[in-house]
C-alpha positions as CSV (number, residue, x, y, z in Angstrom):
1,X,0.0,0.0,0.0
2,X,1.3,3.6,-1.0
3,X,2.3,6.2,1.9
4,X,0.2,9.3,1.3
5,X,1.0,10.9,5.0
6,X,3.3,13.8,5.5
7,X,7.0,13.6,4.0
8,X,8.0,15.1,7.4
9,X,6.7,15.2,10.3
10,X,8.3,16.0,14.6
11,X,10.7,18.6,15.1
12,X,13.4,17.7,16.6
13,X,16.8,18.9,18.4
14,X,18.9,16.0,17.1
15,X,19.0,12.9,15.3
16,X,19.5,10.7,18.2
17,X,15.8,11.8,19.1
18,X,14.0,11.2,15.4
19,X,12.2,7.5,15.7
20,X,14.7,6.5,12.5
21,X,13.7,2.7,11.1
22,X,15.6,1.0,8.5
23,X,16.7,0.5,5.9
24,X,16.3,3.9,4.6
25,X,18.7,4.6,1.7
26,X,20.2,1.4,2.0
27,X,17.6,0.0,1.2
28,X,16.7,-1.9,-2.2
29,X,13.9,0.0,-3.2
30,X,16.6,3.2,-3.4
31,X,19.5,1.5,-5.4
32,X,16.4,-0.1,-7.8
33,X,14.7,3.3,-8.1
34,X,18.6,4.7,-8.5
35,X,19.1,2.4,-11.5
36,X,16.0,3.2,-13.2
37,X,16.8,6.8,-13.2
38,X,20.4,6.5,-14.2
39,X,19.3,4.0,-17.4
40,X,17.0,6.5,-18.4
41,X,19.7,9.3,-18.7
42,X,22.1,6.9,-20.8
43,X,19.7,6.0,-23.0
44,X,18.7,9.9,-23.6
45,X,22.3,10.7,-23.9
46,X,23.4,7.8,-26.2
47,X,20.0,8.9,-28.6
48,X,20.2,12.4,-28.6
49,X,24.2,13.4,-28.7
50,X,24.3,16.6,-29.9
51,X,21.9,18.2,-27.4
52,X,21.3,15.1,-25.0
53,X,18.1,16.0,-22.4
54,X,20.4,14.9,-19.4
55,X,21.8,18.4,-19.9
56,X,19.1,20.3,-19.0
57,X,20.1,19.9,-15.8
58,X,17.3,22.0,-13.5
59,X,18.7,20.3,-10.4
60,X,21.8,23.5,-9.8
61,X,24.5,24.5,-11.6
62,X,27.6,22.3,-11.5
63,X,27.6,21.7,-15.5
64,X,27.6,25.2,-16.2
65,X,30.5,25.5,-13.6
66,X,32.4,23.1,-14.9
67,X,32.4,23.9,-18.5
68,X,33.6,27.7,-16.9
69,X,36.7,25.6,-15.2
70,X,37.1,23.5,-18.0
71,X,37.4,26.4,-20.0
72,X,40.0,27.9,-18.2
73,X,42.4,25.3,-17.2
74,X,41.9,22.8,-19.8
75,X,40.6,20.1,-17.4
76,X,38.7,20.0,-13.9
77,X,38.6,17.9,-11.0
78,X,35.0,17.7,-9.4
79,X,34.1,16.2,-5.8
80,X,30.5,14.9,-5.8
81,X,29.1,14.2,-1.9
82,X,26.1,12.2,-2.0
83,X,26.5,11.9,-5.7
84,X,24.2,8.6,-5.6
85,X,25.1,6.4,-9.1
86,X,26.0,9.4,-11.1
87,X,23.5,10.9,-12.2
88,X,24.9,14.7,-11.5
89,X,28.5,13.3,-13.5
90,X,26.1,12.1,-16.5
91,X,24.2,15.2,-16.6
92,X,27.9,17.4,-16.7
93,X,29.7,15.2,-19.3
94,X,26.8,15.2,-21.4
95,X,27.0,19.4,-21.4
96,X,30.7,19.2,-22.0
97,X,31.4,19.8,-25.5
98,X,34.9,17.1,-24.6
99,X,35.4,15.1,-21.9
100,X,39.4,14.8,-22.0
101,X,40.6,16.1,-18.7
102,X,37.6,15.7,-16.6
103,X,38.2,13.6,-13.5
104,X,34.9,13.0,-11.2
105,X,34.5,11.4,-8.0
106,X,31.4,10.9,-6.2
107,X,31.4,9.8,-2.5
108,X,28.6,7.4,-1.5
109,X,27.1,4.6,0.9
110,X,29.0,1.3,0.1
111,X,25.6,-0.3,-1.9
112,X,25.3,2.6,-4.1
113,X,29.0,2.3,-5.1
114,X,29.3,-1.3,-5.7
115,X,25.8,-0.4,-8.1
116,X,27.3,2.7,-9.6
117,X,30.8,0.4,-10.5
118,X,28.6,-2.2,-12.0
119,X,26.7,0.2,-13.6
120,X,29.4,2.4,-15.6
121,X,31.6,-1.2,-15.8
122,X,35.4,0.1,-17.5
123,X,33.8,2.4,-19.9
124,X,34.1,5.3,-17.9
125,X,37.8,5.7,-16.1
126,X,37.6,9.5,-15.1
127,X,34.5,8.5,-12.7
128,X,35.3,6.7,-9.3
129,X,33.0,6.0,-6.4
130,X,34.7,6.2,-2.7
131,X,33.0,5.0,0.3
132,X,35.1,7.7,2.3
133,X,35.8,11.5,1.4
134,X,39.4,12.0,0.0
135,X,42.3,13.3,2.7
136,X,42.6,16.4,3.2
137,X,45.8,17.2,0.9
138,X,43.7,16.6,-1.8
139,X,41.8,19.2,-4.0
140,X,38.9,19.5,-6.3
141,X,38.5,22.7,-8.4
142,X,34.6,22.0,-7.4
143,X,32.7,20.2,-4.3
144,X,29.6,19.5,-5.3
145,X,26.8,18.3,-3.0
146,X,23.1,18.0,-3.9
147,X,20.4,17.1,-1.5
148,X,22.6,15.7,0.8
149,X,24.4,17.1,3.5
150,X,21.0,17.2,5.7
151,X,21.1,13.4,5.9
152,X,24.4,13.7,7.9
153,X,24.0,14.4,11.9
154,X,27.2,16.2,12.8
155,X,26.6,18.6,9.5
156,X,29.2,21.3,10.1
157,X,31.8,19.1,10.5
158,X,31.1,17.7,7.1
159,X,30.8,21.1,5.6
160,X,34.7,21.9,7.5
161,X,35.9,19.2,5.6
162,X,34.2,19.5,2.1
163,X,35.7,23.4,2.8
164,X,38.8,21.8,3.1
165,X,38.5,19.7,0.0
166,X,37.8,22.9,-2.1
167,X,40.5,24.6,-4.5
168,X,37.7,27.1,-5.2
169,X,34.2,26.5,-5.4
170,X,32.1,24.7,-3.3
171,X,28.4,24.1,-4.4
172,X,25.3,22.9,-2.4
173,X,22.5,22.0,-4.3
174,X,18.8,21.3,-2.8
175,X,19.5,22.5,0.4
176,X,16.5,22.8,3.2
177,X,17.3,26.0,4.5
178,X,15.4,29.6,5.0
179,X,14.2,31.6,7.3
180,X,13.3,29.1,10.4
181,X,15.0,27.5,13.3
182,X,17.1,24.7,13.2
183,X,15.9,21.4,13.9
184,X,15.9,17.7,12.7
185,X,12.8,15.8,11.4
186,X,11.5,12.2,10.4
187,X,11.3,11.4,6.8
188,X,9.2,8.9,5.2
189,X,10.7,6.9,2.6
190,X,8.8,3.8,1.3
191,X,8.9,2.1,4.8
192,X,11.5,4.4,6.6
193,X,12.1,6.9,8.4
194,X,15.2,9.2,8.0
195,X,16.7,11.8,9.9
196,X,16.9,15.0,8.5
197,X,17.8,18.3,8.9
198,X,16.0,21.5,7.6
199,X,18.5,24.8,8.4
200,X,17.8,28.2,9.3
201,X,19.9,29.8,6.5
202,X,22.2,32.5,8.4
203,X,23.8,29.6,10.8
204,X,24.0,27.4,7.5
205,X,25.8,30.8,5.9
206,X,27.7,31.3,8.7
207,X,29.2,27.8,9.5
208,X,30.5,28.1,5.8
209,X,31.8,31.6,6.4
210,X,33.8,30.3,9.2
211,X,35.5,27.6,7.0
212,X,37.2,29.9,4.5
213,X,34.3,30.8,1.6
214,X,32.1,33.2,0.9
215,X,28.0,33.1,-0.9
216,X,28.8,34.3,-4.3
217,X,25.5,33.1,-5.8
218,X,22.1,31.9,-4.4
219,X,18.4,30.6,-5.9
220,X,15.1,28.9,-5.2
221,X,15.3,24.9,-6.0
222,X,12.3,23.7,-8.0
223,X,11.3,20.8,-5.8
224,X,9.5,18.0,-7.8
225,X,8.2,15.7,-4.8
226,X,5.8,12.5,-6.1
227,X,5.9,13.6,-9.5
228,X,4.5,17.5,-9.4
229,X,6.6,20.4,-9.0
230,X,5.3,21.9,-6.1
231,X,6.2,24.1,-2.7
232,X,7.5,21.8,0.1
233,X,4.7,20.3,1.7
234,X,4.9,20.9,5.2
235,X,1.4,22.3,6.5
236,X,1.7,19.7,9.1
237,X,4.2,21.9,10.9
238,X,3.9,24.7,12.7
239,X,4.2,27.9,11.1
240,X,7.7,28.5,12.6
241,X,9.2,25.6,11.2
242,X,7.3,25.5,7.9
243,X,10.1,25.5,4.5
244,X,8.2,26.7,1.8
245,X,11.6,25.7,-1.1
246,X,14.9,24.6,-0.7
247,X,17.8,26.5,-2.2
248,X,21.2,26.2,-4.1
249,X,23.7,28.2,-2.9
250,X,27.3,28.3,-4.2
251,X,30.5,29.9,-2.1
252,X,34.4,30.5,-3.7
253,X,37.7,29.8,-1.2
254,X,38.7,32.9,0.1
255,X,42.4,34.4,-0.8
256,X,44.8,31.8,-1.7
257,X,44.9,27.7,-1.0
């Protein structure tokens, strides 16, 4: 039987406080869905070359960014965190007029990766999946993460270290976050529940602030949720806590590395 309750529902102070039940996003109805998804953009891509649909990307703007530092240095490095199969790598090789230089990684749960490996097989070598963001000598011209980093508790230490991961931009894409308190919520997910965060925007801008970038560029995120594009639904909430869109919000590393 189909779920036709609230997305969200409790506000919460942490995640140790949300009544979580597996399997959540490791569960096989996710990696299925996940694999349905990133067939259809291949097969787009593979019949429509020149102008491919998987580059209409309305998700953010990490294509357009990385055509920008493609364009200047010849290649780019990108850091994808929560970058499920691929789909976000599909959708910026397919807007790259060449591909020669491009080196993508996306960081994921252990199931997706072993999926997204099978998946891709040997065809594409400048894609890797890693269970475990890269150390921190390493740098990616971009860090890219879309809908995402409200699924992890401890969510400013993640956004310290994806700071630290950035040569220069760092990109969040569908991000909860606006004008209401902080606070952690249950979400439904075919038989789950998931913690998750929705932000109040200035400690979200602020935490980011604190690790070496600045907001260069804000917008609304179209949410599509069951199909419609639509206003998040949260009228079971309290005005207070009530989102009414998610936003993308992209900073640039202050002065030097």
């Amino acid at each position: 039987m189909t779920y036709e309750g609230p997305i969200w529902e409790g506000v919460y102070r942490s995640f140790s406080e949300v009544p979580a039940e597996e399997p959540g996003f490791d569960g096989e109805t996710w990696i299925s869905n996940s694999l349905k998804r990133i067939a259809a953009l291949r097969e787009e891509a593979e019949r429509n070359v020149l102008l491919p649909p998987a580059s209409n990307y309305r998700e953010g703007l990490l294509p357009l960014l990385a055509a920008l530092g493609y364009n200047e240095n010849g290649s780019v490095r990108i850091l994808d965190f929560g970058g499920g199969l691929g789909f976000t790598y599909y959708q910026t090789i397919c807007g790259l007029p060449r591909t020669e230089g491009v080196e993508y990684h996306v960081v994921e749960r252990e199931a997706v990766c072993r999926a997204g490996k099978e998946f891709f097989g040997a065809n594409h070598s400048n894609l890797q999946f890693l269970t475990e963001l890269p150390q921190t000598w390493e740098r990616f011209d971009i860090v890219h993460s879309g809908s995402a980093i409200h699924y992890v508790e401890d969510w400013k230490q993640l956004l310290s270290r994806l700071c630290v991961l950035s040569r220069k931009y760092l990109l969040l894409v569908d991000v909860p976050a606006g004008n209401i308190p902080t606070f952690a919520a249950a979400q439904h997910y075919y038989g789950s529940k998931i913690p998750v965060w929705f932000f109040n925007i200035e400690e979200l801008l602020s935490a980011v602030g604190s690790f070496g970038h600045e907001l260069i560029f804000k917008s609304v995120y179209e949410s599509v949720i069951r199909g419609v594009k639509q206003s998040l639904p949260m009228q079971n909430f309290e005005e207070q806590y009530r989102l009414k869109q998610a936003c993308n919000l992209l900073f640039e590393r202050l002065g030097d590395e």
